[in-house]
N, C-alpha and C positions, 0 to 999 in steps of 0.2 A: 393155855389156849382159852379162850371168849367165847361161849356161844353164837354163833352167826344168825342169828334169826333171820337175815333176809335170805339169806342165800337158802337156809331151810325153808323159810316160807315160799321162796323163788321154784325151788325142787319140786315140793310137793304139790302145788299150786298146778304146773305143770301135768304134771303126771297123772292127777287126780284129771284133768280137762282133756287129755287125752287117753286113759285106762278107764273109765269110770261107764259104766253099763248104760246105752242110749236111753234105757227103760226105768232110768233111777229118775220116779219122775220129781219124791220125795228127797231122799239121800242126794243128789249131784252137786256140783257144784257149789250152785247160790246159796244150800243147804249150808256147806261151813263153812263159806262167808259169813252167813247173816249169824250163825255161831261166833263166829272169831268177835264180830261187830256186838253181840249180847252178853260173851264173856266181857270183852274191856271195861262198857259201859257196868257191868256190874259191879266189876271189882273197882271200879270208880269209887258207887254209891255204898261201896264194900270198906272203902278206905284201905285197900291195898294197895300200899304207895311204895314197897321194896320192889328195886327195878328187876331181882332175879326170878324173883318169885313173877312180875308180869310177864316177861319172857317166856318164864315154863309155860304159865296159864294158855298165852298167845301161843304157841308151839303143839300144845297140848290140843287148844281147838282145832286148830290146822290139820293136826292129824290124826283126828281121833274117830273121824268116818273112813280112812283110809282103806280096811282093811275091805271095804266096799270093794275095792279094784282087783278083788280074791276070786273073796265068797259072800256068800248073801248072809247066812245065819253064821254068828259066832265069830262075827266080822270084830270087833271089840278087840278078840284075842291078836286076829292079824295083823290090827291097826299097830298093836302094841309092838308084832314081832318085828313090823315095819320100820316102827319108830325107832326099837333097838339095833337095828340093823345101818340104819343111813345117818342116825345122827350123832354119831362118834365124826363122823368128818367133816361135819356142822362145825366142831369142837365143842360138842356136849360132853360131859363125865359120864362115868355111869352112873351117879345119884343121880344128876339130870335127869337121865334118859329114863330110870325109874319111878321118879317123880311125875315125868308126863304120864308113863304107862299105866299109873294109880289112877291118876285123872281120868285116861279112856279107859279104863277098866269098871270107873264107877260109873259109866254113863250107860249098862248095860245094865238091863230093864229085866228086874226094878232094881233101881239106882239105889248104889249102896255109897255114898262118898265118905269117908274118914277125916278126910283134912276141910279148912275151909276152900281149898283153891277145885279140890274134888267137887265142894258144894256149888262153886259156880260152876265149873262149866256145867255141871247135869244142869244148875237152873236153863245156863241158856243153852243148852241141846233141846229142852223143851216150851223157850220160851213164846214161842210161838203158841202155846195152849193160852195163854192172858192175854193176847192183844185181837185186834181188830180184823187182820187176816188169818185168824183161826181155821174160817169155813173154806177159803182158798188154799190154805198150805193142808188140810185135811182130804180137799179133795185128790191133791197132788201122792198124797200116802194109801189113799183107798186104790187110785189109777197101779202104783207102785206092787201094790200086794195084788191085786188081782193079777199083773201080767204074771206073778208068779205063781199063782195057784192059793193065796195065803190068804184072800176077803173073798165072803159069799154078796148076797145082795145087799140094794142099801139098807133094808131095815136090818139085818145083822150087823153090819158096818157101825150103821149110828149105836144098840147095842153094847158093840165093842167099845165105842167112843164111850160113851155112857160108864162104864167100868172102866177101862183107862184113866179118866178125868175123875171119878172116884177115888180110885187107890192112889194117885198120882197125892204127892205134894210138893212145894215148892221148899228147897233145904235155908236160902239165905232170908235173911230179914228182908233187905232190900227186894228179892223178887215176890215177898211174900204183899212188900207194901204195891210192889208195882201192878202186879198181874193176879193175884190171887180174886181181886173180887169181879174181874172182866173173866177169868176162867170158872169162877160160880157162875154166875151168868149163863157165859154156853154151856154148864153142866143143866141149867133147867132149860135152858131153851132144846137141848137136846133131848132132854124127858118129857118134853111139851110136844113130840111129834109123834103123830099117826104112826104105828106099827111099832112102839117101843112098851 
């Protein structure tokens, strides 16, 4: 049996648009879209050109914020138990299926990746810290943790940012060339504000 990619991306696409918390203002949807859209392009500039391995990687974004439609903390684990659960009749294997689970398992913070395909997707689960909509997609993660009790004001917010974007680094070559010096940037424009 062939892995089905659409029909797995068909599934979960689905389910994630209608289980996924109103309040996920970071985590929703457009979230692992613009994932899936960060993984490709990376493993482009990655030179990962074996068509199984794009599969997992694309399967793997797809479903790697899944476990969102659980629980909030420790979501990673359920993404995983999800993946193992539905995509046997994708016609995934079980190496497959553990292949993905290594992937969403490294994207949980702080990101441990093993493999290179581990190392993309964590690049693009955070690629959003190097580009130009950093302060929009940040705002939408600050809205997200508050409605749950999880961000104090914004001078501890920024803070936070401030230390995240520190410890943070980028694992492949290509996001190091793309993003790493527009995410220096917002690390001092971030230590350049009142109340930090």
């Amino acid at each position: 049996m062939i892995m089905d990619v659409e029909r797995a991306s068909s599934y979960i696409l689905g389910e994630l648009g209608s289980r996924l918390p109103a309040d996920l203002f970071y985590h929703g949807l457009h979230h692992t879209l613009d994932v899936v859209r960060a993984a490709m392009e990376l493993a482009a500039e990655e030179g990962v050109t074996d068509e199984e391995a794009l599969l997992l990687l694309r399967t793997a974004a797809l479903y790697h914020d899944a476990g969102f439609m659980v629980v909030y903390r420790e979501h990673e684990a359920e993404g995983c138990r999800i993946a193992q659960e539905v995509l046997p009749a994708f016609g995934y294997s079980s190496r497959q299926a553990d292949a993905i689970c290594g992937m969403i398992m490294a994207t949980k913070i702080p990101q441990s990746p093993a493999t290179h395909l581990e190392q993309i997707l964590c690049d693009a689960d955070l690629d959003y810290l190097g580009r130009d909509d950093f302060e929009t997609i940040g705002a939408t993660l600050f809205e997200e943790l508050r409605a749950r009790g999880l961000a104090g004001n914004p001078d501890e917010w920024n803070r936070t940012q401030v230390h995240f974007l520190t410890a943070h680094q980028y694992w492949t070559a290509a996001a190091r060339r793309k993003r790493a010096p527009r995410k220096a940037a917002h690390l001092a424009g971030l230590k350049n504000r009142p109340g930090y």
